[in-house]
DOTITI-139019 format. One record per residue (C-alpha): x, y, z; residue in three letters; residue number from 1. Coordinates in steps of 0.1 Angstrom, whole numbers. Example, Ala and Ser with C-alpha at 12.3 -4.5 7.8 and 13.67 -1.06 7.14 Angstrom:
# residues 2
+-------+-------+-------+---------+-----+
!    c1 !    c2 !    c3 ! residuo ! num !
+-------+-------+-------+---------+-----+
!   123 !   -45 !    78 !     ALA !   1 !
!   137 !   -11 !    71 !     SER !   2 !
+-------+-------+-------+---------+-----+
***
This chain:
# residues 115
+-------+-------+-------+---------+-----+
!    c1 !    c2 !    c3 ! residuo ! num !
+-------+-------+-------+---------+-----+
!   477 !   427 !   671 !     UNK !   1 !
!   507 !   416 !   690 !     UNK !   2 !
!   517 !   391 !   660 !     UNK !   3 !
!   513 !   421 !   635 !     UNK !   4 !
!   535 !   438 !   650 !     UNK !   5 !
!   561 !   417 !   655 !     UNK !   6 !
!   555 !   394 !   626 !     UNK !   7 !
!   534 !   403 !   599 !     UNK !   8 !
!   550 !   441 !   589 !     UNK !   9 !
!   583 !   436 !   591 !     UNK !  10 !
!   579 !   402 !   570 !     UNK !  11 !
!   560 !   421 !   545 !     UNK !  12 !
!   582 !   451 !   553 !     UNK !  13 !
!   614 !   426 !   542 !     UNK !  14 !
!   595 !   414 !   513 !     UNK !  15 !
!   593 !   443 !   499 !     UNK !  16 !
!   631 !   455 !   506 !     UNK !  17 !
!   637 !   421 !   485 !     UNK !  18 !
!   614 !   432 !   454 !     UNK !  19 !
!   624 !   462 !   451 !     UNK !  20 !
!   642 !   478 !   419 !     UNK !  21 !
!   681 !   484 !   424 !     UNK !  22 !
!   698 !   510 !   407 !     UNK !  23 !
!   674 !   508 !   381 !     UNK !  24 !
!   679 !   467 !   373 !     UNK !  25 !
!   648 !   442 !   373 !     UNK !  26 !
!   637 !   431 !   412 !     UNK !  27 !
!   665 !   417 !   430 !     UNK !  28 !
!   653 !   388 !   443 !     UNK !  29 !
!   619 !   366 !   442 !     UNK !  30 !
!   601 !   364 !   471 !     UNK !  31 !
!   575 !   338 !   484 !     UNK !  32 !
!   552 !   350 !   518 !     UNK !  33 !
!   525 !   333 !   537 !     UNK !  34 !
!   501 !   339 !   566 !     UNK !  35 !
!   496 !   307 !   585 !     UNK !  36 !
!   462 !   303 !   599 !     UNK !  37 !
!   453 !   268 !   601 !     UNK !  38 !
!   447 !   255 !   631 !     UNK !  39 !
!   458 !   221 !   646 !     UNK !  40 !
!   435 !   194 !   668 !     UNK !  41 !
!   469 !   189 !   690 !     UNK !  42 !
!   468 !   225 !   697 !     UNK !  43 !
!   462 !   232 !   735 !     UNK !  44 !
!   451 !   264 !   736 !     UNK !  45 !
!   413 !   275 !   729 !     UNK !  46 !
!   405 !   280 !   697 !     UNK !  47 !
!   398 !   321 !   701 !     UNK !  48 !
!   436 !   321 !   706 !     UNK !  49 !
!   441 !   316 !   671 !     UNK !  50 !
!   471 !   302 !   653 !     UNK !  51 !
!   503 !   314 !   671 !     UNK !  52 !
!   534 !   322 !   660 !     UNK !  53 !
!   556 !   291 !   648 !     UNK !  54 !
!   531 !   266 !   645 !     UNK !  55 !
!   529 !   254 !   614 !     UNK !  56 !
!   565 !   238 !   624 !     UNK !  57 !
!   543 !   209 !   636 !     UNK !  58 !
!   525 !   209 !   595 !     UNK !  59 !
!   562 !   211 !   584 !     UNK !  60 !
!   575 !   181 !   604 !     UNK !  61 !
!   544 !   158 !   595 !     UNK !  62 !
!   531 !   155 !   631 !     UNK !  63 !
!   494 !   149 !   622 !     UNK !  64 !
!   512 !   123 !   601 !     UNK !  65 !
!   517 !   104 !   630 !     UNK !  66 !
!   489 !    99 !   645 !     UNK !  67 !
!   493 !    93 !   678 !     UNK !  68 !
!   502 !   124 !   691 !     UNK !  69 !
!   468 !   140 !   682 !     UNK !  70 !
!   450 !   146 !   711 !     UNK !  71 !
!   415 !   149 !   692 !     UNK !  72 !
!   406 !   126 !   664 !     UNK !  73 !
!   381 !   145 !   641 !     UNK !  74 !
!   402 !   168 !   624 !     UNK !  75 !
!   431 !   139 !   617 !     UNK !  76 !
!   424 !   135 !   580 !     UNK !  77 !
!   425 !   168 !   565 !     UNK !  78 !
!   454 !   181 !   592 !     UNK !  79 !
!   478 !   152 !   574 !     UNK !  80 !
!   464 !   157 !   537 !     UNK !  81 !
!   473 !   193 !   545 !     UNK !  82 !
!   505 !   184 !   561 !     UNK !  83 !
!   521 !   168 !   533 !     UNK !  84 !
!   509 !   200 !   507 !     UNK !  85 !
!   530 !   220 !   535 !     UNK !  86 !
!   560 !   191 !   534 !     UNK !  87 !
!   560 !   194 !   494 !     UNK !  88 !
!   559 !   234 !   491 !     UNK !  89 !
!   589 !   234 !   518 !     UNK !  90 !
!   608 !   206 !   501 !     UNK !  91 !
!   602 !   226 !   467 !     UNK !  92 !
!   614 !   257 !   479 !     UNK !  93 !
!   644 !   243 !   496 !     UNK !  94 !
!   653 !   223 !   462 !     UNK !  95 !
!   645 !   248 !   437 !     UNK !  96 !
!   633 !   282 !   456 !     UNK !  97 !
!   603 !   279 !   444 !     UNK !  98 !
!   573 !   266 !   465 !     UNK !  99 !
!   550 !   241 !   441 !     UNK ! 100 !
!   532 !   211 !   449 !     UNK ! 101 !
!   541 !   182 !   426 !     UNK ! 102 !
!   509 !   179 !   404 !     UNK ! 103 !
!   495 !   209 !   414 !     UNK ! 104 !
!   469 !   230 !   397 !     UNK ! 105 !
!   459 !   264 !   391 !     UNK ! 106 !
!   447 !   270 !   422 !     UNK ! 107 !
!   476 !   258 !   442 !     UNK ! 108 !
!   500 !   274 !   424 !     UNK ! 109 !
!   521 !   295 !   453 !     UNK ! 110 !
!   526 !   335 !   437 !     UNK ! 111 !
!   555 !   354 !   443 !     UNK ! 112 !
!   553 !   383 !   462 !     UNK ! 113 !
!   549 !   418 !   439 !     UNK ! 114 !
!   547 !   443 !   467 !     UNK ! 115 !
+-------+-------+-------+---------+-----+
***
């Protein structure tokens, strides 16, 4: 609830300020949101805690890339083939501001935000 609060509405409250009509004109701006939920084997908090705020920085930065710093070894695998979708969506938003995987398919195609 605490995360809501302070996270999820006013991101989604921002996202729509963005999107909204202007004077009339088309939507000002396109917007791309997310909810991060995946948890990480090098997280050291019990798994009822959930997915806290920020920490998909270490998905971002490749960490489960470099193996080594994973505490646990069974989740290694899918946390770095995941990893590397998050490295390419961030890459392709900060290249062309819009978040796409490089061969990606229907499925992982990355909608912008309508309200």
């Amino acid at each position: 609830m605490v995360g809501d609060y302070f996270f999820t509405c006013d991101s989604i409250w921002m996202a729509d300020k963005l999107t909204e009509k202007r004077n009339g004109n088309e939507k000002s701006a396109k917007v791309f949101i997310y909810h991060f939920a995946q948890t990480s084997s090098a997280n050291p908090w019990p798994e009822w805690t959930g997915v806290m705020h920020g920490y998909e920085i270490e998905f971002v930065f490749g960490a489960p890339i470099a193996i080594q710093l994973l505490t646990k070894r069974t989740k290694i695998e899918r946390e770095e083939t995941f990893s590397k979708k998050v490295i390419q969506y961030w890459t392709s938003f900060a290249t062309t501001g819009v978040p796409r995987l490089k061969n990606s398919s229907g499925r992982e195609v990355w909608p912008a935000y309508d309200g």
